[in-house]
C-alpha positions in Angstrom: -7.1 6.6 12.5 -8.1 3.0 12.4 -10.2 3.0 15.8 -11.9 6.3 15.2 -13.4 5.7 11.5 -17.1 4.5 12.1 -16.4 3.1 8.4 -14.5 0.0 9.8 -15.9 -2.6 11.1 -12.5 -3.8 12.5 -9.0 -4.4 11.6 -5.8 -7.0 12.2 -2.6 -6.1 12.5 -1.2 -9.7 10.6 2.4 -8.4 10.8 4.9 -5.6 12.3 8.3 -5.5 12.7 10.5 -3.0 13.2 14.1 -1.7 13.2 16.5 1.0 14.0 15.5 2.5 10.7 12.2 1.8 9.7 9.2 -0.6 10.1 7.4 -3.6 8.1 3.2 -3.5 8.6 1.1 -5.2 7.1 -3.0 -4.6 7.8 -6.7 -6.4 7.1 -9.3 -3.8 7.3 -13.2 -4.5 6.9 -16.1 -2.0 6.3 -19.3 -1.5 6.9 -20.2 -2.7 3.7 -17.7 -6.0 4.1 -15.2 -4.9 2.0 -11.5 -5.5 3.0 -8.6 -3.5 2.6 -5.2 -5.4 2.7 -2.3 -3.3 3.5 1.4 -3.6 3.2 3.9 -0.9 3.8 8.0 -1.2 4.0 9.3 1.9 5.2 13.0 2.9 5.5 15.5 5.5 5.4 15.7 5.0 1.7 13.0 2.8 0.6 9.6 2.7 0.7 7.5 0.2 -1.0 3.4 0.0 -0.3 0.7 -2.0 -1.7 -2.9 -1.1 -0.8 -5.4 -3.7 -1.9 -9.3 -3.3 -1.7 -11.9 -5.7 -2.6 -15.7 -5.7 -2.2 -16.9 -8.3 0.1 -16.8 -11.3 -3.1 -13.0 -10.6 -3.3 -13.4 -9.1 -6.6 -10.8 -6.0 -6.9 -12.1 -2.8 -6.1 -8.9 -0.5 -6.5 -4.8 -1.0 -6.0 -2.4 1.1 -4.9 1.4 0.7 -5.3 4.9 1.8 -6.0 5.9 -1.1 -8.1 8.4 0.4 -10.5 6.5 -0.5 -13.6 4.4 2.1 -15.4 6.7 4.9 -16.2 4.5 6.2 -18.6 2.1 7.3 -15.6 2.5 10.9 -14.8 2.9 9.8 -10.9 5.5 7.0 -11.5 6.2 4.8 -9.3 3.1 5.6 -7.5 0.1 4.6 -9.3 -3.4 2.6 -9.1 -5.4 -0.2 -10.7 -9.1 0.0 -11.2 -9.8 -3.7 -13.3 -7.7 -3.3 -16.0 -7.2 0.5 -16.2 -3.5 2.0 -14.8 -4.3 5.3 -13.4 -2.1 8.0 -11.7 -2.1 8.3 -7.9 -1.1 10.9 -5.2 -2.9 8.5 -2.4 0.5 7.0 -1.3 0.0 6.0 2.3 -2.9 4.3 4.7 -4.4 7.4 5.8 -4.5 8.4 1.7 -6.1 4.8 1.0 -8.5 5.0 4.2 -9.4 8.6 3.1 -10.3 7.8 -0.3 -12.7 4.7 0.4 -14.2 6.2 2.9 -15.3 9.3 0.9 -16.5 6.1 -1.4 -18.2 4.3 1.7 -20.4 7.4 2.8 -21.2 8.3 -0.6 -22.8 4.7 -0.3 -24.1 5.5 3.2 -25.0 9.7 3.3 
């Protein structure tokens, strides 16, 4: 997923660990266009807790994703995403949701 996208530049794994019943990972992905994606993802038997944050190449945010339990009022609660200072719904709820959606984004850019 990471090693085929011609989108990325490249990408470090800055943490993993792992147990008998789930994993910690925790990503830095950059573009073509020098924008990063920073990636954290708990998984468990019964917990799973993500944040996805992208930011052009000036570190100014580009979009959020998370499961913070904060915005009930969004129709996708927990999950959910930030674009500046709007709080919008999300069904992209994993890395290969994230990656999918900014690279549609990046060859928009580049097509």
């Amino acid at each position: 997923m990471l090693d085929s996208n011609k989108l990325i530049n490249s990408y470090e794994v800055l943490d993993f660990r792992e147990n008998l019943y789930g994993f910690f990972l925790k990503l830095k992905v950059q573009f073509v266009d020098k924008s990063i994606l920073f990636s954290k993802e708990y998984f468990s038997i019964d917990i799973r807790n993500y944040s996805f944050h992208w930011q052009d190449k000036n570190s100014k945010l580009l979009m959020r994703w998370d499961n913070a339990p904060f915005h009930k009022s969004i129709e996708t609660f927990p999950h959910h995403k930030h674009k500046g200072k709007k709080i919008l719904p999300s069904n992209e709820i994993g890395l290969e949701d994230v990656l999918s959606y900014i690279s549609k984004n990046l060859e928009e850019l580049y097509s």
